[in-house]
LUMZAMAR-257571 format. One record per residue (C-alpha): residue number from 0; x, y, z; chain. Coordinates in Angstrom, 3 decimals. Example, Ala and Ser with C-alpha at 12.3 -4.5 7.8 and 13.67 -1.06 7.14 Angstrom:
# LUMZAMAR-257571
   resi         c1         c2         c3   chain
      0     12.300     -4.500      7.800       A
      1     13.670     -1.060      7.140       A
This chain:
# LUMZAMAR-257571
   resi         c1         c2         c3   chain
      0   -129.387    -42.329   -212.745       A
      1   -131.429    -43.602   -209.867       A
      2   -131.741    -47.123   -208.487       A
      3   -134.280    -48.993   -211.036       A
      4   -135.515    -51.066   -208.230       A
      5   -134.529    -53.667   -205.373       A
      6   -131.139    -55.055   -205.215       A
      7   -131.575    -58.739   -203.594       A
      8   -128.675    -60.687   -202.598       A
      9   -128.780    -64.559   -203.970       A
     10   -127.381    -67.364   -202.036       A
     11   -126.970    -71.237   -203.220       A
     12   -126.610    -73.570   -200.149       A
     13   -125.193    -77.225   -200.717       A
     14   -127.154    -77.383   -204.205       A
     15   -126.558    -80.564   -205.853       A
     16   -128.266    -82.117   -209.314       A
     17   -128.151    -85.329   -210.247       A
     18   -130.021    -86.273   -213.681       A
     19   -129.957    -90.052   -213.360       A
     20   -126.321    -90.994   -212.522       A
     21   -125.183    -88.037   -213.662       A
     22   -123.967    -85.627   -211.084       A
     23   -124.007    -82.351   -212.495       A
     24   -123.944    -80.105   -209.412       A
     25   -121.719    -81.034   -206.649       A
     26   -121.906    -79.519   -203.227       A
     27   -122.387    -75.793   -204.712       A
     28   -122.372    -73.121   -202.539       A
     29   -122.323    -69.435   -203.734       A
     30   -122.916    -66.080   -202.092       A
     31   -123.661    -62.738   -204.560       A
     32   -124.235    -59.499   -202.884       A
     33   -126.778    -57.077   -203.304       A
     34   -126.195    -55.018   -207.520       A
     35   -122.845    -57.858   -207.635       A
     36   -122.900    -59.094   -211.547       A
     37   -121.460    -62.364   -211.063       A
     38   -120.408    -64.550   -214.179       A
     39   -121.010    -68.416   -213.860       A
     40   -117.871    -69.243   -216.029       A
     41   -117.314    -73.195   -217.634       A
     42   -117.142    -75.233   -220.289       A
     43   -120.455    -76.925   -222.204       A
     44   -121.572    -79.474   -218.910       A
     45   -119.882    -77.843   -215.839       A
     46   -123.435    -77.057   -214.619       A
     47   -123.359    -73.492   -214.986       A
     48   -126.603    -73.446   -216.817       A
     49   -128.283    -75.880   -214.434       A
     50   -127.694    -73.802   -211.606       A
     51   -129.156    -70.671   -213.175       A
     52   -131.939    -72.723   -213.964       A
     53   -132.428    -74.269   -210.227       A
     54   -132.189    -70.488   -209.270       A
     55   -134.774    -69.396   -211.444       A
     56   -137.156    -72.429   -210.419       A
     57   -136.693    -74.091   -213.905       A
     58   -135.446    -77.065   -212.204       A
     59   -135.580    -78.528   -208.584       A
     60   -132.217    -79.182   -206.908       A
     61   -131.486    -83.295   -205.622       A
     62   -130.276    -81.938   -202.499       A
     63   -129.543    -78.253   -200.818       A
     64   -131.145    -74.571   -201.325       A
     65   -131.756    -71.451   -202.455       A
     66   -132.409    -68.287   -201.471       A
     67   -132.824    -64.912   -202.279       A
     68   -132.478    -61.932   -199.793       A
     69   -133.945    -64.285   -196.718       A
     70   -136.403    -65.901   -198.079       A
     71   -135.660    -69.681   -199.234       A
     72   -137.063    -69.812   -202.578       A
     73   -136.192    -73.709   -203.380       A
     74   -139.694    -75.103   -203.258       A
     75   -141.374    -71.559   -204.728       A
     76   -142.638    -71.339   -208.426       A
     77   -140.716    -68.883   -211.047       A
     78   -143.619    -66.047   -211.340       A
     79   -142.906    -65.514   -207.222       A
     80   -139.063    -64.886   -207.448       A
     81   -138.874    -61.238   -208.645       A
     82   -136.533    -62.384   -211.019       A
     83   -136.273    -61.762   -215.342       A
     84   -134.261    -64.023   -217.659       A
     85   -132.663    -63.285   -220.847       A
     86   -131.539    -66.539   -222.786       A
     87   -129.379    -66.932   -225.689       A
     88   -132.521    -67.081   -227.920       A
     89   -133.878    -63.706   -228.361       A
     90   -137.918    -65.324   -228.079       A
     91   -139.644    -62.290   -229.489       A
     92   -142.840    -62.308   -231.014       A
     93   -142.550    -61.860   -234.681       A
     94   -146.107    -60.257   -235.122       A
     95   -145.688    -57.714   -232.435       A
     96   -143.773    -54.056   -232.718       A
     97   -140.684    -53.654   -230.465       A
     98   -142.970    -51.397   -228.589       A
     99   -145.176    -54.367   -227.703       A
    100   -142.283    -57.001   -227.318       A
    101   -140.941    -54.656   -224.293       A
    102   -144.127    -54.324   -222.766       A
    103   -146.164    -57.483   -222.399       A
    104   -145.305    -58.581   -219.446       A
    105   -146.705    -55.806   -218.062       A
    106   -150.108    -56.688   -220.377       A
    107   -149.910    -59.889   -219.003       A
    108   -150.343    -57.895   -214.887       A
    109   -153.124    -55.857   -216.281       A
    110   -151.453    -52.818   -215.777       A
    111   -152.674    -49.581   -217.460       A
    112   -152.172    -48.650   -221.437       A
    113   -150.498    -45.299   -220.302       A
    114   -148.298    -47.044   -217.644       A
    115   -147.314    -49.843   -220.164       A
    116   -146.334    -47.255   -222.992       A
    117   -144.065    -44.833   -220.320       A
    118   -142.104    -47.922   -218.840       A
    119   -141.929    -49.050   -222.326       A
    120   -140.078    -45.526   -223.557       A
    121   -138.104    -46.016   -220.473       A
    122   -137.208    -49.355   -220.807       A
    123   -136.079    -48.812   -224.559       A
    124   -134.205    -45.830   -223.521       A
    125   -131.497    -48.175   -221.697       A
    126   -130.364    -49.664   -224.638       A
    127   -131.147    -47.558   -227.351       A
    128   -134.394    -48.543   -228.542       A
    129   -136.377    -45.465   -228.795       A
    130   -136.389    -44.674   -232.010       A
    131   -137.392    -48.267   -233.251       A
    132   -140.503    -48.899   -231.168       A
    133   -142.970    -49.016   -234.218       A
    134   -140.854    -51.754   -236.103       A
    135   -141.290    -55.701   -235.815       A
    136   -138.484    -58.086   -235.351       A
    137   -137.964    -58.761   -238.539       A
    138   -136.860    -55.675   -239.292       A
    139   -133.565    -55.725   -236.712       A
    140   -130.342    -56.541   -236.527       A
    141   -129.160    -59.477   -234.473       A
    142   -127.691    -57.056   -231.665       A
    143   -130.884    -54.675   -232.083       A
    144   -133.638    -57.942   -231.563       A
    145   -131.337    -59.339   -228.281       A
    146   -131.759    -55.677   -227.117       A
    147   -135.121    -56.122   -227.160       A
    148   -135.277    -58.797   -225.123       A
    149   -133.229    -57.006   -222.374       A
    150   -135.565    -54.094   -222.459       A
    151   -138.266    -57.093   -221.896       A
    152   -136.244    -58.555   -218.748       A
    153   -135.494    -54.757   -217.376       A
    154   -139.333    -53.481   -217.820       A
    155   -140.396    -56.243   -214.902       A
    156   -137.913    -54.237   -212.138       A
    157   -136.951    -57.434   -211.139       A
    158   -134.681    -57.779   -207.953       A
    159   -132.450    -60.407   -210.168       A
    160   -131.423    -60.788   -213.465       A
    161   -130.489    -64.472   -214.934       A
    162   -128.604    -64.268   -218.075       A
    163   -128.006    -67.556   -220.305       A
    164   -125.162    -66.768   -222.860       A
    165   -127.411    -63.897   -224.328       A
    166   -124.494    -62.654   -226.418       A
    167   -123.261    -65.796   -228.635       A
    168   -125.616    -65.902   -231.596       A
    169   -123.903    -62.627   -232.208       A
    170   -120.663    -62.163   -234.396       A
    171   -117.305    -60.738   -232.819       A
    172   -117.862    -57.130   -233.517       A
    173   -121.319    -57.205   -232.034       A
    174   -121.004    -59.258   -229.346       A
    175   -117.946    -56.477   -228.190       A
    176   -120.750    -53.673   -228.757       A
    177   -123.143    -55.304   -226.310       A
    178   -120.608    -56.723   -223.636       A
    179   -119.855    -52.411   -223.269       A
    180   -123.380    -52.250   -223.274       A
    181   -124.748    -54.594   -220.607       A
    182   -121.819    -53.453   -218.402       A
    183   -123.181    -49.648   -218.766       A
    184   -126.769    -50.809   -218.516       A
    185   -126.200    -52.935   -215.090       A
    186   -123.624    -50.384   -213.672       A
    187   -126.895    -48.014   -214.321       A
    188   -129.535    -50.055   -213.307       A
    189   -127.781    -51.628   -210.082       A
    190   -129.652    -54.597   -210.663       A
    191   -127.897    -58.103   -209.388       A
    192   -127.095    -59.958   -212.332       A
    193   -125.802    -63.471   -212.534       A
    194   -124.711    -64.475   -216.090       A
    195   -123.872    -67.525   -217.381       A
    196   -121.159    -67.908   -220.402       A
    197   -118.757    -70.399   -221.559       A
    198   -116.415    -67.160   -222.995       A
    199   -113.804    -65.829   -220.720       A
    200   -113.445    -62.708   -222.692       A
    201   -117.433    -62.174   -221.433       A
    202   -116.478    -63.136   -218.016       A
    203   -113.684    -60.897   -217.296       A
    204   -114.788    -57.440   -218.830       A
    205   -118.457    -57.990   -217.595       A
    206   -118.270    -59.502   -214.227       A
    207   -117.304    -58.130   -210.531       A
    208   -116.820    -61.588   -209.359       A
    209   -116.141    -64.610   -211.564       A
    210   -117.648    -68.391   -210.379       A
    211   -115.788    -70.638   -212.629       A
    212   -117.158    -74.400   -212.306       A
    213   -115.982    -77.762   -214.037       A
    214   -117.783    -80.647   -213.740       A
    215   -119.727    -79.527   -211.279       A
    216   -117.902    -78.331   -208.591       A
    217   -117.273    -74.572   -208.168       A
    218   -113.287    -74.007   -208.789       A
    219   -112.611    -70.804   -207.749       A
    220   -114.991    -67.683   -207.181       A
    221   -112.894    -64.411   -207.035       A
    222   -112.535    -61.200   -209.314       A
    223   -111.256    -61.286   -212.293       A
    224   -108.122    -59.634   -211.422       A
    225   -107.274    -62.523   -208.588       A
    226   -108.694    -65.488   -210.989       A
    227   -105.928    -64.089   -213.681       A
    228   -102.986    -63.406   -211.496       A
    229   -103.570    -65.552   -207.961       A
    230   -105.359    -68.936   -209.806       A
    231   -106.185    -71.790   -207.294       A
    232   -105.723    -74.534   -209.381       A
    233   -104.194    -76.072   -213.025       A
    234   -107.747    -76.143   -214.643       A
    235   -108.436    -72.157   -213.498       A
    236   -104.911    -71.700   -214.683       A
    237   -105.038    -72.883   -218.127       A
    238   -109.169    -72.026   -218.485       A
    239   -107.926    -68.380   -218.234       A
    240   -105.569    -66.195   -220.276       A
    241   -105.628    -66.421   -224.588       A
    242   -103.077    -67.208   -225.371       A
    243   -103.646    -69.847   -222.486       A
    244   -100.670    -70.222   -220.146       A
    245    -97.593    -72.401   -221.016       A
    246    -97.594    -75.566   -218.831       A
    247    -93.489    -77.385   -218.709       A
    248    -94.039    -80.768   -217.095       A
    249    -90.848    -81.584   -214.907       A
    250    -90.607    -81.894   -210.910       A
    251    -90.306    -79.529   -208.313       A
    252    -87.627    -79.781   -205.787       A
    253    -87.203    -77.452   -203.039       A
    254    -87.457    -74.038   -205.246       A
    255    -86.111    -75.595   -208.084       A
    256    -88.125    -76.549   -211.235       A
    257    -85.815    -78.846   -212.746       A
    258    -87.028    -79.790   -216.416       A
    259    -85.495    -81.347   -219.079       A
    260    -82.451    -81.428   -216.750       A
    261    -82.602    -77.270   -216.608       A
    262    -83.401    -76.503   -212.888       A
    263    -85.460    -73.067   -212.751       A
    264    -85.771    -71.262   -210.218       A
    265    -89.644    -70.533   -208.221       A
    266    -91.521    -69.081   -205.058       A
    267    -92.813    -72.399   -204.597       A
    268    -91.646    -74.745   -202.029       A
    269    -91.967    -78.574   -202.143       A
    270    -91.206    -81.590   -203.635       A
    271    -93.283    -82.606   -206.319       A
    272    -91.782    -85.803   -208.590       A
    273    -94.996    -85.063   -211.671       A
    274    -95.250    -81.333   -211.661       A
    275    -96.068    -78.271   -213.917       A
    276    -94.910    -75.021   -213.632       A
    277    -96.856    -72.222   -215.337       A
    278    -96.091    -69.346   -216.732       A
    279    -98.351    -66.531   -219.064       A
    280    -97.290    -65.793   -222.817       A
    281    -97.239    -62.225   -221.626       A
    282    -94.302    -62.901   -218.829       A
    283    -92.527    -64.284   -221.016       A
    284    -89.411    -62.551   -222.953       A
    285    -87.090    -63.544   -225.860       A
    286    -83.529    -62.981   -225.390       A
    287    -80.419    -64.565   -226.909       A
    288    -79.721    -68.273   -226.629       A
    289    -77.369    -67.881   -223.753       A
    290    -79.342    -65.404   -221.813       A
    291    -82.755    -67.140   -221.816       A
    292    -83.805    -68.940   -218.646       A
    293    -84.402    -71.822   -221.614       A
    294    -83.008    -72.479   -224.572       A
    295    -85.506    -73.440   -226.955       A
    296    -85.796    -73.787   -231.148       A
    297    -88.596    -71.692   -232.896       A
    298    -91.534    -73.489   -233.713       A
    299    -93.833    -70.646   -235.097       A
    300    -93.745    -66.512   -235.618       A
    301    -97.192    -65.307   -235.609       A
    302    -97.939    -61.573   -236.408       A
    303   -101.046    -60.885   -234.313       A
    304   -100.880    -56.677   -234.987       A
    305    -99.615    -55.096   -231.841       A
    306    -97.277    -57.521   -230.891       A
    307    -95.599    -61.045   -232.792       A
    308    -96.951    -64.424   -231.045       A
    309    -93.847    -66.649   -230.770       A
    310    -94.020    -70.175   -230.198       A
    311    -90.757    -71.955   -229.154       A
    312    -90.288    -75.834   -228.406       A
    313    -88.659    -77.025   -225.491       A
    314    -88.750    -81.364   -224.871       A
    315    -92.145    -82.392   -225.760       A
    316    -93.415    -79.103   -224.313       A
    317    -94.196    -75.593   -226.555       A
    318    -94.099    -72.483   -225.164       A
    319    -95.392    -69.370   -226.673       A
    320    -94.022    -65.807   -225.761       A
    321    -95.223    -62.629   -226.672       A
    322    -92.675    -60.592   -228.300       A
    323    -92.341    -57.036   -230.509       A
    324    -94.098    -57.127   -233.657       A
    325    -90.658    -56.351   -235.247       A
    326    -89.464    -59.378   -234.330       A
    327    -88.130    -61.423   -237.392       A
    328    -87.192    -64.720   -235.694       A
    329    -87.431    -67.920   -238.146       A
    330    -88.441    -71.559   -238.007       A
    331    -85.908    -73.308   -236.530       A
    332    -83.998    -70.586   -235.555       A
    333    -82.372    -71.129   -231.777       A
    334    -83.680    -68.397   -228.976       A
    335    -83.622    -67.846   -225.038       A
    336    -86.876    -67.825   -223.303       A
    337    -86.535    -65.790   -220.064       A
    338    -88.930    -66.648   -217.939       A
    339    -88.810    -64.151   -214.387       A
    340    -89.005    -66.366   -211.065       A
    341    -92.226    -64.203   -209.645       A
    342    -94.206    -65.438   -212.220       A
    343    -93.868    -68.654   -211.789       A
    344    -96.588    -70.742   -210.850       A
    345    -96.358    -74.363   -209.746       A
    346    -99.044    -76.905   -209.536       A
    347    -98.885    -80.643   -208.720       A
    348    -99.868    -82.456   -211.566       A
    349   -101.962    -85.190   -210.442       A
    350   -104.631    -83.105   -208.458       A
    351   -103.942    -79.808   -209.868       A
    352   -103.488    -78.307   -206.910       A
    353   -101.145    -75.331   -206.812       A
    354    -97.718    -75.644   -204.689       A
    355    -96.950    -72.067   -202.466       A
């Protein structure tokens, strides 16, 4: 399929917001390359939104700029970006036909009926719309009506996309159907995208890069392959992975992890008196009591389907392990926890920074 249109590159320099008191931007820099879909990744107030909306010209940064391709855009209104949005409210127009939902913004430029109705077709054609032009709103499915509004955002050609959490008025199933289909459409399109979700399942199917923020300062921006296996700090750690990964509090001394009087074994290098070492359900193994890296007591054995979710106590920590579905471990019952040394990570637990 051909390139539907410019690819711009988008850069944030220094952006900070304040509302009041209230710092919600801090010192945010970002660089996305030309057809990059970048996921802004956080929880509810880690100025993800706020960023998308400085971008778009919704709201004026307190300090710093913006830019896309060359041109600083910081001080320009929202109609001279080249840019479409797609929020999590679908904002159709309930007395106009799918056909005329997809096309008005080109009605609004004045353009031509017959131009209107072929960028229409075409515009419906990347998500499957085709064949429902003639009905209204009303008569769609959640996933059908949010479709609509991407055909909306695509029929502009802008040189951006801005995505708000499009996909989470949607149930599970659905939301799965359309995270394959955005992927296809942008991968087709070539259009830079930068999408904003509080879902880390969204983030790391969707995006080539992830930028995942808390409180307003940008934590780590990498792929999701690196933010998974290489993450730069405790929050990144624990924000990614479900299960989450297993934090045991004890102190790190030389290579050793010594907790609960157990010293373990790590790549890391230091002395840390209040530390965490980390370590993914996944890497995790059962084995018997006096094999385990840990000894620990069952706490829970949780059938998932293609594998048994075991979670084990150890001190005031719990650990959880993926095992075999077969496995018939009990409450109570005692079990090793092997934990291997190379995936091990080690983070200092007042700053959260990670040891090396």
């Amino acid at each position: 399929m051909a390139e539907y249109g410019h690819k711009a590159s988008v850069r944030f320099e220094n952006v900070e917001k304040s509302f009041g008191d209230v710092k919600v931007l801090r010192d945010f820099d970002l660089e996305v390359e030309p057809g990059e879909f970048v996921v802004l990744l956080g929880a509810s107030g880690s100025g993800k939104t706020t960023a998308l909306r400085i971008l778009s010209g919704l709201e004026q940064p307190s300090a710093g700029s913006v830019h896309i391709d060359e041109r600083n855009v910081t001080e320009i209104l929202p109609k001279y970006r080249d840019i479409s949005m797609v929020f999590q409210s679908y904002a159709l127009y309930p007395h106009k036909t799918v056909a005329e939902n997809i096309g008005f913004p080109l009605r609004v430029r004045g353009m031509e009926k017959a131009e209107i109705d072929a960028a229409t077709l075409d515009s419906a054609r990347q998500v499957q719309l085709e064949s429902l032009l003639e009905r209204y709103p009303r008569e769609l499915s959640g996933g059908q009506r949010q479709r609509v509004a991407l055909a909306r955002a695509i029929i502009r050609r802008p040189s951006v996309f801005l995505m708000d959490e499009p996909l989470s008025n949607l149930d599970a199933k659905l939301r799965g159907h359309m995270r394959a289909q955005l992927k296809h459409m942008q991968k087709s399109l070539g259009t830079t995208t930068i999408y904003v979700t509080h879902d880390q399942i969204e983030a790391m199917t969707l995006a080539h890069r992830v930028a995942i923020l808390e409180r307003g300062i940008l934590q780590q921006l990498a792929t999701p392959a690196e933010i998974y296996n290489d993450p730069a700090n405790l929050f990144v750690a624990q924000f990614i992975g479900s299960p989450p990964m297993n934090v045991i509090h004890g102190k790190l001394d030389g290579q050793d992890f010594v907790t609960n009087g157990v010293r373990v074994q790590t790549t890391a290098s230091g002395q840390i008196e209040d530390g965490v070492m980390g370590v993914r359900p996944e890497d995790c193994s059962l084995a018997t009591p006096s094999e385990g890296t840990l000894t620990c007591k069952i706490y829970t054995n949780e059938l998932i389907g293609d594998h048994a979710l075991v979670t084990v106590e150890w001190g005031d920590d719990q650990i959880s392990v993926k095992a075999p579905k077969d496995f018939t471990g009990e409450q109570g019952d005692e079990v090793g926890v092997h934990i291997p040394r190379n995936h091990i990570f080690v983070f200092d637990r007042a700053d959260g920074r990670r040891v090396r």
